[in-house]
C-alpha positions in Angstrom: 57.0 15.9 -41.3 56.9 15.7 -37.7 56.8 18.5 -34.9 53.8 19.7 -36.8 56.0 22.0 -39.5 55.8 21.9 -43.0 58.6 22.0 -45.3 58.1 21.6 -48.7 61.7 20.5 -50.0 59.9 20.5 -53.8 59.8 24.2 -54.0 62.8 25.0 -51.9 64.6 27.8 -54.0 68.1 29.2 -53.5 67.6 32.7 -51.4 70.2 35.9 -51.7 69.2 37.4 -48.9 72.8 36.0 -47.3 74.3 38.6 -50.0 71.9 41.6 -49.0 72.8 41.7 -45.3 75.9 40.5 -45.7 77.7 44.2 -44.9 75.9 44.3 -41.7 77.1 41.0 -40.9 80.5 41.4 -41.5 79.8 44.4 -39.1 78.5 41.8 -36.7 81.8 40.2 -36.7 84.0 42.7 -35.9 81.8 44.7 -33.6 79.7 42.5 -31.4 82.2 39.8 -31.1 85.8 40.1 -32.8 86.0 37.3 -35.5 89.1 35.9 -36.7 89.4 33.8 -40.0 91.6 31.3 -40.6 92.5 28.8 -43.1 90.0 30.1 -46.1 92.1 29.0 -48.6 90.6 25.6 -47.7 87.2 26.7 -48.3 88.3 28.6 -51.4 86.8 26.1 -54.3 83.9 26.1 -56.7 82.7 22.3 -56.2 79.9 20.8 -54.2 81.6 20.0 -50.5 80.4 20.2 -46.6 81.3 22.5 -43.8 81.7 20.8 -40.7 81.9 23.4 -37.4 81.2 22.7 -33.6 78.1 24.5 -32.6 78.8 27.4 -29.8 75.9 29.6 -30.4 73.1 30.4 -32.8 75.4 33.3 -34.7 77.4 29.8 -35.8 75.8 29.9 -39.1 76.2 33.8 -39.9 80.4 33.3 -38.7 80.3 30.5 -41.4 78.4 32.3 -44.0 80.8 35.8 -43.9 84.3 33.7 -44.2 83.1 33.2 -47.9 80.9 34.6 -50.9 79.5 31.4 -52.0 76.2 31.5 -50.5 75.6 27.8 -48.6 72.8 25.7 -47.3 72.1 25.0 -43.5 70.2 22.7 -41.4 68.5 23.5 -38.4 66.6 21.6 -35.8 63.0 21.6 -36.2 62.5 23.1 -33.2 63.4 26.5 -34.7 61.0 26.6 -37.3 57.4 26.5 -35.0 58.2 30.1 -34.2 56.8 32.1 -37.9 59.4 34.9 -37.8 62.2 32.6 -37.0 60.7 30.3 -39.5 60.6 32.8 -42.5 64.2 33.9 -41.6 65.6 30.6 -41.4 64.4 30.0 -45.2 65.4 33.3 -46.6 69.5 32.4 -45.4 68.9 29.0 -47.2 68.5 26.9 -43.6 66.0 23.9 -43.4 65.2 21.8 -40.8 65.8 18.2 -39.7 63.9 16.6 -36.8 66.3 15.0 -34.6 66.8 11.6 -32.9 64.5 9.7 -35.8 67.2 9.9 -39.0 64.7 12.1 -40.4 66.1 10.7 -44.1 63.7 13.1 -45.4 66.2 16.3 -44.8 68.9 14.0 -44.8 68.0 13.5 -48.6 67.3 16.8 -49.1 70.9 18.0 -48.0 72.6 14.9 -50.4 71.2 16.6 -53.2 72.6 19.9 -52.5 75.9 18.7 -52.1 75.4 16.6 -55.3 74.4 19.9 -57.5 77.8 21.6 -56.6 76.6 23.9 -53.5 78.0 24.0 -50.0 76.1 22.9 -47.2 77.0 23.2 -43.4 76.3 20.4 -40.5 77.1 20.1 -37.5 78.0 17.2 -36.1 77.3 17.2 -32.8 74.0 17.9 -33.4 73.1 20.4 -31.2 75.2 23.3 -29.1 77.9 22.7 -26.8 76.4 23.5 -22.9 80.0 25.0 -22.4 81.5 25.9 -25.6 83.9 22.6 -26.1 83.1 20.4 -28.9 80.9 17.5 -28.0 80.3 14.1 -29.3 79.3 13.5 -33.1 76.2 11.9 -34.9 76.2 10.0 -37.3 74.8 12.4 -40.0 77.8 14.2 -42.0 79.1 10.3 -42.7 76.0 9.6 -44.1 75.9 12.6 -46.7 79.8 12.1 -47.2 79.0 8.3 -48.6 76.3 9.4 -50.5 77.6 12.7 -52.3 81.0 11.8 -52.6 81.9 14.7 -50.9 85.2 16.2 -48.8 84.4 17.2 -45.5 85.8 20.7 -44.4 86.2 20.3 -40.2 85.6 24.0 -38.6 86.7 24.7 -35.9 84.9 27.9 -33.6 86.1 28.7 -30.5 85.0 31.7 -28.2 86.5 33.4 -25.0 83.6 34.0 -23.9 80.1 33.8 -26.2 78.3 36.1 -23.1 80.6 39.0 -23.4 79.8 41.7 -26.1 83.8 41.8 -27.8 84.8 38.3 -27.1 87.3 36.9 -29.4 86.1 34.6 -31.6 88.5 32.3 -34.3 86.7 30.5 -37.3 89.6 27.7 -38.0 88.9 26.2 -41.6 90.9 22.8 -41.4 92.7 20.9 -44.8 89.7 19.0 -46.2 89.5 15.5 -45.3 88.8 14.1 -48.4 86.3 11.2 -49.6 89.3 9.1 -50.6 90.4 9.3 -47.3 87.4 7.9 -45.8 87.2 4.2 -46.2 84.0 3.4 -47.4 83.6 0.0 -48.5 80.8 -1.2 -50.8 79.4 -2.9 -48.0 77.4 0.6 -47.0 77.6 -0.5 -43.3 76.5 2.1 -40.9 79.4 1.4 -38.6 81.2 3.4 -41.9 79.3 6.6 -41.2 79.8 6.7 -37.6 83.5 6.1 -38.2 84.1 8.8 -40.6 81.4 11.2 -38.6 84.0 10.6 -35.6 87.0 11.1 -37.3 85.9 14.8 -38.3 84.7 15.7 -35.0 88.3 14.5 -33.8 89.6 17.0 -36.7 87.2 19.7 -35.2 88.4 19.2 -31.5 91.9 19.4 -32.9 91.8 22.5 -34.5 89.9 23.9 -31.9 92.5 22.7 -29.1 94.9 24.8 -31.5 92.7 28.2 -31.3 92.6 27.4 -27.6 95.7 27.8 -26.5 97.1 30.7 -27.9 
């Protein structure tokens, strides 16, 4: 692949390592920051679906990963995966990358066929962090691996006082799925489809986060 790392997505295997540190990360959580949960009984299922937060900071994943005990998949930009240490920790929590801008169908393929063997994966729209912490405009992406898995879409809302202060408050929001039946798709495949139904989560994420915000 591009940006000169290597991924081999043929011997990609399923890493506990999530489980291991999982007590210190729930520490995490209510130390470092003070994380809420809400709405897990939406995320409280044994089938294949997709996680859907805004991105605030790079502890997004880890908030995501202690609201449940199913382990999940992630994907990360590239980027990430040039530095060795960050690379070999990425893989351990069961993250891969994507190289962005290109519809690198590659990862994209890779993540349909996680969903499609009854695991969890997490995207984030938008594609990148927010600059100030307010959900941003969506790619196209988590349209794309809805059509092709079949898949409900669970939009996440996190929203932060502050992410530069140590013992911020911090809500995880874990909307009503919006299911595949909900979504429209036509047999037509059009690509217009997937940008629709990528904006219509992102609009779920901004309202749940609106929510968190003004309390």
């Amino acid at each position: 692949m591009s940006e000169t790392v290597k991924f081999d997505y043929t011997d990609f295997k399923k890493h506990n390592m999530m489980n291991i540190i999982r007590p210190v990360g729930n520490l995490f959580c209510k130390t470092y920051y003070k994380v809420q949960f809400e709405g897990l009984e939406n995320i409280d299922r044994t089938d294949g679906f997709i996680i859907a937060p805004n991105h605030v900071t790079e502890f997004d994943p880890l908030f995501i990963a202690m609201a449940s005990k199913r382990l999940f998949y992630y994907i990360a930009k590239v980027e990430l995966f040039k530095n060795p240490i960050l690379n070999k920790a990425i893989r351990s929590l069961n993250g891969f990358p994507i190289v962005r801008g290109i519809g690198d169908k590659t990862a994209l393929n890779f993540a349909i066929e996680i969903v499609k063997r009854g695991e969890v994966l997490c995207i984030f729209p938008e594609g990148t962090r927010s600059p100030d912490g307010t959900p941003q405009k969506e790619k196209s992406g988590v349209g794309y691996i809805a059509r092709r898995t079949g898949a409900d879409i669970i939009p996440t809302a996190i929203y932060m006082e502050d992410k530069d202060k140590k013992g911020s408050k911090v809500i995880v929001k874990f909307g009503e799925a919006y299911k595949y039946s909900d979504m429209g798709f036509t047999d037509d495949g059009k690509s217009s489809e997937n940008k629709a139904v990528a904006k219509r989560t992102m609009e779920k994420i901004t309202a749940l986060w609106e929510e968190c915000k003004c309390r």
